[in-house]
Backbone bond lengths (Angstrom), bond angles and torsions (degrees), N, CA, C in turn:
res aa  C-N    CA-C-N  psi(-1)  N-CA   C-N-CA  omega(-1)  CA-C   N-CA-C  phi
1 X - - - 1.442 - - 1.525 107.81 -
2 X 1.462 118.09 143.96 1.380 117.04 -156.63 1.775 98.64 -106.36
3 X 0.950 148.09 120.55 1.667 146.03 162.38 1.377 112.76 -128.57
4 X 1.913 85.07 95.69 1.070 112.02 169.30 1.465 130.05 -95.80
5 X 1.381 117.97 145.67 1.621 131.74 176.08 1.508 118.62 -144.59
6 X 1.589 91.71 148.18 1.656 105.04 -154.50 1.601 99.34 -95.79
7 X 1.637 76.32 -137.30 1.587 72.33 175.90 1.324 155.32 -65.34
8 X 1.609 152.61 159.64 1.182 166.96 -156.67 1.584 112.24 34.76
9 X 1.904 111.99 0.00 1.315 101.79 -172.34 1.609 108.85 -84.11
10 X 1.100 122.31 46.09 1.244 130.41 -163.13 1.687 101.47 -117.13
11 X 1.529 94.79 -18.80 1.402 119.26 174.83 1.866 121.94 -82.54
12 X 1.311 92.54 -7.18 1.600 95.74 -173.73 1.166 116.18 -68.92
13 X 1.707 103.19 149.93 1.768 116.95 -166.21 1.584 107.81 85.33
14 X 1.069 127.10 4.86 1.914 135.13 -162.29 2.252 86.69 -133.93
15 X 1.570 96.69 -63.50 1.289 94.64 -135.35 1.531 91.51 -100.44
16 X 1.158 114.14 146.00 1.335 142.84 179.91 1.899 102.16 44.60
17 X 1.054 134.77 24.57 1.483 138.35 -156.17 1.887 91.37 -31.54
18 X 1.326 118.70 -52.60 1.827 106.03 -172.01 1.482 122.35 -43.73
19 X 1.767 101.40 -31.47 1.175 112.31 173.59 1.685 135.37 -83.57
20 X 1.665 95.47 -36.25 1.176 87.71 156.35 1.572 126.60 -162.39
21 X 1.184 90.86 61.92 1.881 121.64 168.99 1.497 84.91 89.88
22 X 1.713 85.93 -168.42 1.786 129.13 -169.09 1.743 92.95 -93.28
23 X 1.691 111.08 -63.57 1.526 113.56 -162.49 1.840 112.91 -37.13
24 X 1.043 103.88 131.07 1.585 116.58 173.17 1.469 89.77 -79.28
25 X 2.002 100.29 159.65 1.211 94.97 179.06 1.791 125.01 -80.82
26 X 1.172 106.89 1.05 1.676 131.36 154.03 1.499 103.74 -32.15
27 X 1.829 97.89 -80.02 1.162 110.13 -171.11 1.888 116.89 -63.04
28 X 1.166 114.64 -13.68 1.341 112.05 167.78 1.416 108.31 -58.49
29 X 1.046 107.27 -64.79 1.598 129.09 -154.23 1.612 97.68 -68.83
30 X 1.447 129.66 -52.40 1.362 127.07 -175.74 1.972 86.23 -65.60
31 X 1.017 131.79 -19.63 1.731 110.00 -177.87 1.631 106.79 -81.98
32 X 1.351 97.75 -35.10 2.037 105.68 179.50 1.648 109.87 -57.18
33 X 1.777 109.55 -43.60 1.301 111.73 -166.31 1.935 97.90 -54.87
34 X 1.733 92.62 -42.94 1.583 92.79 -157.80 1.779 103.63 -75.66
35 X 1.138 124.40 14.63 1.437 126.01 -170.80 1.492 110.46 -113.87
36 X 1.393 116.07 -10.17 1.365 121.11 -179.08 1.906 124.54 -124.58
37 X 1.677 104.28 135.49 1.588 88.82 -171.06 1.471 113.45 -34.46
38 X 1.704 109.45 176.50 1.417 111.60 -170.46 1.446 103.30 -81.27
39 X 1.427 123.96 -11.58 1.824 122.62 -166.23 1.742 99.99 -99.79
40 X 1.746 106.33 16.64 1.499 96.72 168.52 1.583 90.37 -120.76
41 X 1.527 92.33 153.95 1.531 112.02 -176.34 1.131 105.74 -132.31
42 X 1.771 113.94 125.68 1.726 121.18 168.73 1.310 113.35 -98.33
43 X 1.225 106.38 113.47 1.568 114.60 158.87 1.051 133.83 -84.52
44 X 1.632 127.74 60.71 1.182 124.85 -166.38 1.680 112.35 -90.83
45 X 1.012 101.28 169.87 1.654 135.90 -144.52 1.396 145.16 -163.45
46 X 1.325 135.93 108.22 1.137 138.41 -156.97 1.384 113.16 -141.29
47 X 1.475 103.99 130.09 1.623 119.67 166.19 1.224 130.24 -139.78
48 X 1.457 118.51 144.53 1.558 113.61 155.33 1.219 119.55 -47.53
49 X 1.233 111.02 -50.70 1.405 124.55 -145.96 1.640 99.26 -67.94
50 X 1.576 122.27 123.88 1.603 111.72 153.28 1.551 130.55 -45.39
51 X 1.597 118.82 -61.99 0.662 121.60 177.88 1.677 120.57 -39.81
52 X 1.445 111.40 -51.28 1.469 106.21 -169.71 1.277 108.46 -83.18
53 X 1.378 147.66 5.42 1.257 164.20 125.64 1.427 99.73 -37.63
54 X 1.128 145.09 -87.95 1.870 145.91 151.33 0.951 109.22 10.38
55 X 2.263 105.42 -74.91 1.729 100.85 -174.93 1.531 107.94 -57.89
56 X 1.029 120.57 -37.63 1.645 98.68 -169.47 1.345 122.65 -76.07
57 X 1.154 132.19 -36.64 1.675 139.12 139.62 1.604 101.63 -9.62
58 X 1.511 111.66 -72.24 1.704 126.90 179.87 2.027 112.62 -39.98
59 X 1.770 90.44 -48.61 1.157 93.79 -160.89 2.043 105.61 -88.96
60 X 1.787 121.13 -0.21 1.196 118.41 145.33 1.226 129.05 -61.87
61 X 1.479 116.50 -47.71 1.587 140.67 165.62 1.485 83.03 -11.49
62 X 1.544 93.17 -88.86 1.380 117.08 -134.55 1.965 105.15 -64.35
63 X 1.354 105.27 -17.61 1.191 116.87 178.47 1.792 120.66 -94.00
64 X 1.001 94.60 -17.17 1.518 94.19 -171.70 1.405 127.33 109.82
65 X 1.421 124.06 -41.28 0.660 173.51 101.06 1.803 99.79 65.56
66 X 1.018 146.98 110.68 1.810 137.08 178.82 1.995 88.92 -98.03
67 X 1.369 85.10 144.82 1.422 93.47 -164.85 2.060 82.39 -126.14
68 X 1.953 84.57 132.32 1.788 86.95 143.95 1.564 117.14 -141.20
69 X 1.693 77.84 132.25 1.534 119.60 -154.46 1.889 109.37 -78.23
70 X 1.773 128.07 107.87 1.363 97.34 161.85 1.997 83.89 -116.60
71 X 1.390 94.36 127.01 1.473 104.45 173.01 1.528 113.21 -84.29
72 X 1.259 123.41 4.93 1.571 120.71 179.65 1.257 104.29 55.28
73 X 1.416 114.43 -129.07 1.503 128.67 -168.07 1.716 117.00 -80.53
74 X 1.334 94.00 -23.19 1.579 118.43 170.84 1.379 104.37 -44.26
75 X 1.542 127.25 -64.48 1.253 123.88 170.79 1.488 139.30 -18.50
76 X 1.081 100.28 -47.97 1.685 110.28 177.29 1.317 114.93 -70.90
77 X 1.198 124.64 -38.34 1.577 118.96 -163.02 1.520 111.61 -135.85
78 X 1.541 106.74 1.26 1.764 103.20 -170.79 1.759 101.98 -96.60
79 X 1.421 94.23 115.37 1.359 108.06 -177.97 1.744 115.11 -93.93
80 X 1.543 117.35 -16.74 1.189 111.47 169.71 1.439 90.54 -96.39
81 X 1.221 167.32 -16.85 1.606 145.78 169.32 1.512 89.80 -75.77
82 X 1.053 157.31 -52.71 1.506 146.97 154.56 1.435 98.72 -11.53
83 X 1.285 115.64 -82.81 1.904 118.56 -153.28 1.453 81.68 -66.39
84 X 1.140 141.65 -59.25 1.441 126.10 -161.73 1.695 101.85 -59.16
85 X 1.074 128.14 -36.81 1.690 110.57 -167.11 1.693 115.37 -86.68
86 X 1.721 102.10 -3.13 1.227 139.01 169.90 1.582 110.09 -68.13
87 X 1.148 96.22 -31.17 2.038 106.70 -179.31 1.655 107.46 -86.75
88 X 1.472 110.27 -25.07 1.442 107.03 165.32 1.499 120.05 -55.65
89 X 1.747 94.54 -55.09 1.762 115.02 -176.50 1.992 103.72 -35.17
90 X 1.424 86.79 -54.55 1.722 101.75 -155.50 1.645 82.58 -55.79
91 X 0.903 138.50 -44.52 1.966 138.71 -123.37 1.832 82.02 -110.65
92 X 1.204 106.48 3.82 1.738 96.16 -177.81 1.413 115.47 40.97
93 X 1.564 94.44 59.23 1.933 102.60 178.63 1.602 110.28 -128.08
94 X 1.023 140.62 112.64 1.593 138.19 -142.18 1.424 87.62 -90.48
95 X 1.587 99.97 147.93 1.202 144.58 -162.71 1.765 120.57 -140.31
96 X 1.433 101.34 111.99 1.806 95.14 -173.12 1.645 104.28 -137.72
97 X 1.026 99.36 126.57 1.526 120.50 -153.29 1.991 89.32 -94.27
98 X 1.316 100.04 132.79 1.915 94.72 -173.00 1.607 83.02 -145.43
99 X 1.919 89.98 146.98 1.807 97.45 168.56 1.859 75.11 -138.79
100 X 1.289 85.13 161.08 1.827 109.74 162.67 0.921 116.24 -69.71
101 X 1.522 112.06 -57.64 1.857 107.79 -179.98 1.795 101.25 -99.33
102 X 1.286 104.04 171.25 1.520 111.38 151.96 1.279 133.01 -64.22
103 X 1.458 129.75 97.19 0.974 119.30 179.40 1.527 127.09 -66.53
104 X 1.385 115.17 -3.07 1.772 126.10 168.90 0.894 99.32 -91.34
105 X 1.353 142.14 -6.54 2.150 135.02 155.82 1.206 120.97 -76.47
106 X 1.570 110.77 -14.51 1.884 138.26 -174.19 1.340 105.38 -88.91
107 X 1.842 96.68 173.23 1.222 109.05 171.48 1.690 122.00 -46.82
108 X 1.240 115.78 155.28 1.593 119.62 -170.71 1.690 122.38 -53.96
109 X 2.043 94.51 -29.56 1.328 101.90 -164.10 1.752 98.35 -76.37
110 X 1.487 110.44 -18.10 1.584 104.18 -173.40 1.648 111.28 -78.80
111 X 1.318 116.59 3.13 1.821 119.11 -164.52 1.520 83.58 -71.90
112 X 0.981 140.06 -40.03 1.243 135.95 -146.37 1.787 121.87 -101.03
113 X 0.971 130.73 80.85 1.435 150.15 178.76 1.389 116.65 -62.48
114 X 1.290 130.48 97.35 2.038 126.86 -171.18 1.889 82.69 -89.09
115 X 1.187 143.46 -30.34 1.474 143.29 171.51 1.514 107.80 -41.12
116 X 1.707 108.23 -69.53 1.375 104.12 -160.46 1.726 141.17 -55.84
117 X 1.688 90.75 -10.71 1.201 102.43 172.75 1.316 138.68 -82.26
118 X 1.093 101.13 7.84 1.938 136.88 177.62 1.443 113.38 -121.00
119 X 1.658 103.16 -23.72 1.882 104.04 -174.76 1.814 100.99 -67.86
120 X 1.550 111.31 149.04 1.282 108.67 164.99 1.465 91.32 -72.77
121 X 1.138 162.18 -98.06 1.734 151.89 -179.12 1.618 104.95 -99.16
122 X 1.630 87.25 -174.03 1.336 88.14 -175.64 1.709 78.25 -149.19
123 X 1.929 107.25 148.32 1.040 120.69 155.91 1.301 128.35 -141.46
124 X 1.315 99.62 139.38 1.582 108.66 -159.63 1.411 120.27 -148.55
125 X 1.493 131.48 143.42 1.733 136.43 -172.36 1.223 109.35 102.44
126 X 1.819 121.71 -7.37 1.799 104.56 -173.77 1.520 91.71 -107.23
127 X 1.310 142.69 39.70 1.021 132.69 148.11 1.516 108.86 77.06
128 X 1.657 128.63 -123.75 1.451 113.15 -173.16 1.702 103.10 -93.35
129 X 1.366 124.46 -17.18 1.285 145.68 178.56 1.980 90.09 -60.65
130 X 1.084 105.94 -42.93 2.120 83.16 165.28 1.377 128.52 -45.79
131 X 1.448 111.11 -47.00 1.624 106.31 -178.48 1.646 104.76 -67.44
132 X 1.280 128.83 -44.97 1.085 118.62 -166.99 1.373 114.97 -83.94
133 X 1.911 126.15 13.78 1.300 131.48 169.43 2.105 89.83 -89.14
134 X 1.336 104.19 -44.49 1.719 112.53 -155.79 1.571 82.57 -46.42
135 X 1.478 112.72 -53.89 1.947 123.60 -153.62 1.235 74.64 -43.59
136 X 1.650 108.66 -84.10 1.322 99.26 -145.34 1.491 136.26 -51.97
137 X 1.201 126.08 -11.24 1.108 157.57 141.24 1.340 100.95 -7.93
138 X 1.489 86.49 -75.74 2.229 99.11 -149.67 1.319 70.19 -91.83
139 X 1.705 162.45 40.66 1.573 117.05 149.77 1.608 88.40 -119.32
140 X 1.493 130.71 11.32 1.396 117.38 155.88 1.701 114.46 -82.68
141 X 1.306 89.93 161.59 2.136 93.12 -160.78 1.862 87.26 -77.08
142 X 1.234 122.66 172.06 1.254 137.68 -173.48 1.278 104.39 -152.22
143 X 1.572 118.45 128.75 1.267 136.48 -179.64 1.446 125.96 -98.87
């Protein structure tokens, strides 16, 4: 399972901690490993970069792959990570869109998500406890 994050969260545990905790994104990911049977595997991942955020979207597609998605700032305005998480939708490959904080408690420009309308859900406001609601999410069966 792919859990990916974009930009500046590379900064977590440093940057804004009120906003969105102490845990580095290390410490996320070593809490996900320990939260899931041993025959699931997190591949998590983080970039600035849009583009390489895209390829990996591309490279779930093509894999199968259920991706959970926090696009950071990407969210608001990235219209090709949109069409790319849009290629999941089509390929019937689940997609769960997670922020740390609420972005409807935030500034105005964050109310607005071009992601969620392609995410199978989105969860957001429980801080690092989102990724490990999304997991559990995508490792119950769906009918």
């Amino acid at each position: 399972m792919l859990v990916l994050n974009g930009p500046n969260l590379g900064r977590l545990g440093s940057r804004e901690p009120e906003v969105y905790g102490s845990d580095t994104l290390a410490d996320i990911g070593a809490k996900l490993e320990a939260s899931v049977p041993d025959d699931v595997v997190i591949d998590l991942r983080q970039t600035d970069d849009e583009g390489v955020l895209i390829g990996w979207i591309h490279e779930a597609v093509d894999r199968g792959t259920p991706v959970v998605l926090n696009p950071a700032a990407f969210t608001h305005y990235s219209y090709g990570l949109r069409d790319a998480a849009a290629l999941l939708k089509q390929a019937g490959i689940p997609l769960v869109e997670v922020h740390l904080s609420n972005p409807h408690t935030r500034e105005t420009f964050r109310h607005t998500s071009v992601i969620s309308g392609v995410a199978s859900g989105v969860i957001a406001g429980f801080g690092a406890e989102s990724y490990r609601l999304a997991i559990d999410w995508l490792l119950r069966p769906h009918g």
